[in-house]
LUMKE-368772 format. One record per residue: residue number from 1; residue in one letter; x, y, z of N, C-alpha, C, CB in turn. Coordinates in Angstrom, 3 decimals. Glycine has a CB too. Layout:
% LUMKE-368772
 pos code       nu       nv       nw      cau      cav      caw       cu       cv       cw      cbu      cbv      cbw
 NUM    a        X        Y        Z        X        Y        Z        X        Y        Z        X        Y        Z
...
% end
This chain:
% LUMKE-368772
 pos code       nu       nv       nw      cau      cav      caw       cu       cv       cw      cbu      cbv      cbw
   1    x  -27.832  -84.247   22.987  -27.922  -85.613   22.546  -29.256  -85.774   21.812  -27.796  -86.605   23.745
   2    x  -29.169  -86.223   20.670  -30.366  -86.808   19.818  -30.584  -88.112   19.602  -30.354  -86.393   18.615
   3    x  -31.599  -88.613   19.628  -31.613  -90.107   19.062  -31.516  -90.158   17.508  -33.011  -90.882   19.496
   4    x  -31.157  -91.182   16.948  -31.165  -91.446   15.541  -31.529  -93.134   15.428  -29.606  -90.983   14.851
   5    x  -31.874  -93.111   14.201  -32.748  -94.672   13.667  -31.736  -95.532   13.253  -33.901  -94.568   12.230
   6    x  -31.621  -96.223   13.526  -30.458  -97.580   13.379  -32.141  -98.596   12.497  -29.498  -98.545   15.794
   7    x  -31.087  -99.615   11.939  -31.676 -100.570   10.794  -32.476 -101.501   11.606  -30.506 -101.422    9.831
   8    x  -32.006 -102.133   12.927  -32.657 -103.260   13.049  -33.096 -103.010   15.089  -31.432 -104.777   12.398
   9    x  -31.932 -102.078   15.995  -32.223 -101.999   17.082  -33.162 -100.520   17.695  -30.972 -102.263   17.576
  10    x  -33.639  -99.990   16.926  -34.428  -99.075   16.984  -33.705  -97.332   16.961  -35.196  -99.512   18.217
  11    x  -33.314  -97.007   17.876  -32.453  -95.594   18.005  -31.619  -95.628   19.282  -33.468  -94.196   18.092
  12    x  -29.904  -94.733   18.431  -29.131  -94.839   19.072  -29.074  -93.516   19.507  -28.202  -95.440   18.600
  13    x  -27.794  -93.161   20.290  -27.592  -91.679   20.585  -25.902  -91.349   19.624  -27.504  -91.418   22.693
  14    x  -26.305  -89.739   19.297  -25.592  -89.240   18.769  -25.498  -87.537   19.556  -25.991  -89.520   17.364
  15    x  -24.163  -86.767   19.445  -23.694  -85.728   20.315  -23.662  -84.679   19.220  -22.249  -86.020   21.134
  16    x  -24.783  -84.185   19.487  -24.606  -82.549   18.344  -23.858  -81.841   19.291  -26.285  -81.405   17.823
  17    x  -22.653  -80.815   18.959  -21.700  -80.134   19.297  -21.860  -79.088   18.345  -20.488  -80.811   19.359
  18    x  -21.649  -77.834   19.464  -21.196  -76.346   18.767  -19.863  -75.835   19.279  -22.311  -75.100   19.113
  19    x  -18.951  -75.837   18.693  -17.664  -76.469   19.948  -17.574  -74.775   20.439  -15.563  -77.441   19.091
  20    x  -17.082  -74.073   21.408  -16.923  -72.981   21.565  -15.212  -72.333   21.864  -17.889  -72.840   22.523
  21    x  -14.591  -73.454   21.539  -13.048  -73.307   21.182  -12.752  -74.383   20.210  -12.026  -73.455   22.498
  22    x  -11.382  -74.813   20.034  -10.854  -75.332   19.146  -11.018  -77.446   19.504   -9.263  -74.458   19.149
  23    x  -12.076  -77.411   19.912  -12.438  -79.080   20.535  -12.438  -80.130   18.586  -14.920  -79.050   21.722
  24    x  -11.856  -81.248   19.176  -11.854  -81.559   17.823  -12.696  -83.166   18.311  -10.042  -81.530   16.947
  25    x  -12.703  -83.832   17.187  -13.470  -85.602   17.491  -13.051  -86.361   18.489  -13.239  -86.717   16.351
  26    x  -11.535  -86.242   18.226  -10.374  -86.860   18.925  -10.772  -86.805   20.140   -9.040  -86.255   18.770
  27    x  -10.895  -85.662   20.613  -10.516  -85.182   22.252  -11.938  -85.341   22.871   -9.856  -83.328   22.487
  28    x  -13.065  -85.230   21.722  -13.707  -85.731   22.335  -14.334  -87.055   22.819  -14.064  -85.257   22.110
  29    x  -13.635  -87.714   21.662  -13.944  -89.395   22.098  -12.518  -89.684   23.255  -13.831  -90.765   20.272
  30    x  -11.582  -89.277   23.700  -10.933  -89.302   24.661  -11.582  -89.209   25.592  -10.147  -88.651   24.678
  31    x  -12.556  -88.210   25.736  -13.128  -87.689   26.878  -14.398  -88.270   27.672  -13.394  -86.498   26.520
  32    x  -15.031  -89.038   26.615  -16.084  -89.276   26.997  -15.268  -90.500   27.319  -17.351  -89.130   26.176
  33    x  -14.885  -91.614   27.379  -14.395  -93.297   27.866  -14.325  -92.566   29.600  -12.245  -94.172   26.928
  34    x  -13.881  -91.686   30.091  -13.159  -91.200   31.569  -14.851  -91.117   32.743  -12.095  -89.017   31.259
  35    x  -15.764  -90.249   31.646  -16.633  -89.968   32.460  -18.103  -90.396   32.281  -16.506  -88.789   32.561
  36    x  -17.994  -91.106   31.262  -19.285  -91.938   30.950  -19.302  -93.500   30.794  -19.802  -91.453   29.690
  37    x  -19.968  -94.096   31.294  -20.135  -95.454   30.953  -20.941  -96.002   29.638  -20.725  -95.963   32.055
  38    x  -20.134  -96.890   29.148  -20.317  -97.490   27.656  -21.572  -97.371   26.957  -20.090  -98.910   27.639
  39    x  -22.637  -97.440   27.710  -23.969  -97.085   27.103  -24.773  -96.092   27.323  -24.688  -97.876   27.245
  40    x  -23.749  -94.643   27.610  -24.539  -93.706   27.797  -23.040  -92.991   26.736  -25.141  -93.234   29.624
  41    x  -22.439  -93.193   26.049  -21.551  -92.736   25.229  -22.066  -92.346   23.726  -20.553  -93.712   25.236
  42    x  -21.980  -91.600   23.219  -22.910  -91.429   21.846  -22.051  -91.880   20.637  -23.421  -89.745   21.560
  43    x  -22.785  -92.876   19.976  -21.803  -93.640   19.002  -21.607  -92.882   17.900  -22.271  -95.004   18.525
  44    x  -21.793  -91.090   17.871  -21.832  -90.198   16.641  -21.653  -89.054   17.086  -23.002  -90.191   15.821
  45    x  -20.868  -88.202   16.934  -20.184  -86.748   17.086  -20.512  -86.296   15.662  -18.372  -86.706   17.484
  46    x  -21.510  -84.968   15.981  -21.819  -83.972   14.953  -21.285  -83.091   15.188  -22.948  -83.605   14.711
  47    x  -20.470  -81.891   14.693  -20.135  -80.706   14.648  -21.123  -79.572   13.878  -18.907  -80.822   14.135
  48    x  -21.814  -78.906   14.884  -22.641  -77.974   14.133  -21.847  -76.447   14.334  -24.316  -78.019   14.764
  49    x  -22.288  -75.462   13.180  -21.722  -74.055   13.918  -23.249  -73.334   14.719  -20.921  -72.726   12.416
  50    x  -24.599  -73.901   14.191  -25.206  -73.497   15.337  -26.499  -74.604   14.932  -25.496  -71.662   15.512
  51    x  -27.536  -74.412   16.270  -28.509  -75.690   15.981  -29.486  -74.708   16.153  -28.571  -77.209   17.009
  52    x  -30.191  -75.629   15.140  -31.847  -74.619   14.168  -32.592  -74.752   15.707  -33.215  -75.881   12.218
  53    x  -33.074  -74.255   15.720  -33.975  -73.514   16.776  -35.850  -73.542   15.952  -33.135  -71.491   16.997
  54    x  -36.617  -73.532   16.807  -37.952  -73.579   16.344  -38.360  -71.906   16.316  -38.942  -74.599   17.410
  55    x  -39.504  -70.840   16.326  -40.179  -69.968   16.263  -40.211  -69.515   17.569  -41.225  -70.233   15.684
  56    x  -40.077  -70.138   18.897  -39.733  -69.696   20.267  -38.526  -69.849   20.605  -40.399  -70.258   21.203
  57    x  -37.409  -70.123   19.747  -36.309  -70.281   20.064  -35.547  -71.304   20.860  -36.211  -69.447   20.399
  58    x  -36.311  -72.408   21.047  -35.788  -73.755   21.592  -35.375  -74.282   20.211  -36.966  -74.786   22.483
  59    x  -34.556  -75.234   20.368  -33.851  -76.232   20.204  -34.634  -76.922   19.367  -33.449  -76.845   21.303
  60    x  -34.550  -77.691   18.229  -35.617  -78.390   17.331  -34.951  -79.506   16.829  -36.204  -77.522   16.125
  61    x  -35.463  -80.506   17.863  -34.999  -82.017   17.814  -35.237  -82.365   16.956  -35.352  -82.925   18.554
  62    x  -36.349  -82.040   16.265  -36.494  -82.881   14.719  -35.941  -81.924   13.786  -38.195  -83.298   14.155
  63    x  -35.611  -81.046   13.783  -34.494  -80.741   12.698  -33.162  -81.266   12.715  -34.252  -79.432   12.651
  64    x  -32.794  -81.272   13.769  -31.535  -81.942   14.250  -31.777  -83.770   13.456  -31.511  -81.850   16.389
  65    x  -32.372  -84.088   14.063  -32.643  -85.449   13.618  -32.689  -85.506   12.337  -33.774  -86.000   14.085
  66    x  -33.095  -84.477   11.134  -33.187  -84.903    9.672  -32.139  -84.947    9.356  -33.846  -84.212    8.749
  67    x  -30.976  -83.569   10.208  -29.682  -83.314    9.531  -29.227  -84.339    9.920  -28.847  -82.143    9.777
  68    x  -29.182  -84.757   10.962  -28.365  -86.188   10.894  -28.118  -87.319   10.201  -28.566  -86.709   11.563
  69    x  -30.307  -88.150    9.964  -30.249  -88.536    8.979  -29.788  -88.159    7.520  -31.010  -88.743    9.092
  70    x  -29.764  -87.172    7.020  -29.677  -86.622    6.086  -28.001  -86.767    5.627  -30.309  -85.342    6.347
  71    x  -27.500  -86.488    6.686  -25.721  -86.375    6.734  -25.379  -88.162    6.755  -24.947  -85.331    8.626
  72    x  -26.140  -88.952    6.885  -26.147  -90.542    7.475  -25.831  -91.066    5.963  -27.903  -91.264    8.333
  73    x  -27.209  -90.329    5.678  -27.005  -91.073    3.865  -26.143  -90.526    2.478  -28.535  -91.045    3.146
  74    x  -25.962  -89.478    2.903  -24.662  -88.834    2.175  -23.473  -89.560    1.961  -24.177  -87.733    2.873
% end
């Protein structure tokens, strides 16, 4: 989960995904209404095939975050 910048309420959440079978949007917005409550649900499903990683090999939230923005304004 990443945050992203909304216009006027500050940052929302959005679900970067690397799916590791055939998971599609659908099934996953099915899925989440069962086991999450309404404001912990991410109002944005990304499909990545893999997420940029920093120089130690973690995870790099702010890359994630540009592609998002970046994919926002496209």
């Amino acid at each position: 989960m990443v945050g992203f910048a909304k216009l006027t309420e500050g940052e929302d959440m959005a679900a970067i995904i690397v799916p590791s079978s055939n998971l599609t949007e659908a099934a996953l917005v099915a899925h989440c209404p069962a086991r999450l409550s309404p404001d912990k649900r991410p109002r944005k499903s990304v499909f990545m095939r893999e997420l940029p990683r920093n120089a130690n090999g973690k995870i790099s939230r702010a890359k994630l975050r540009q592609q998002l923005e970046s994919a926002s304004e496209a």
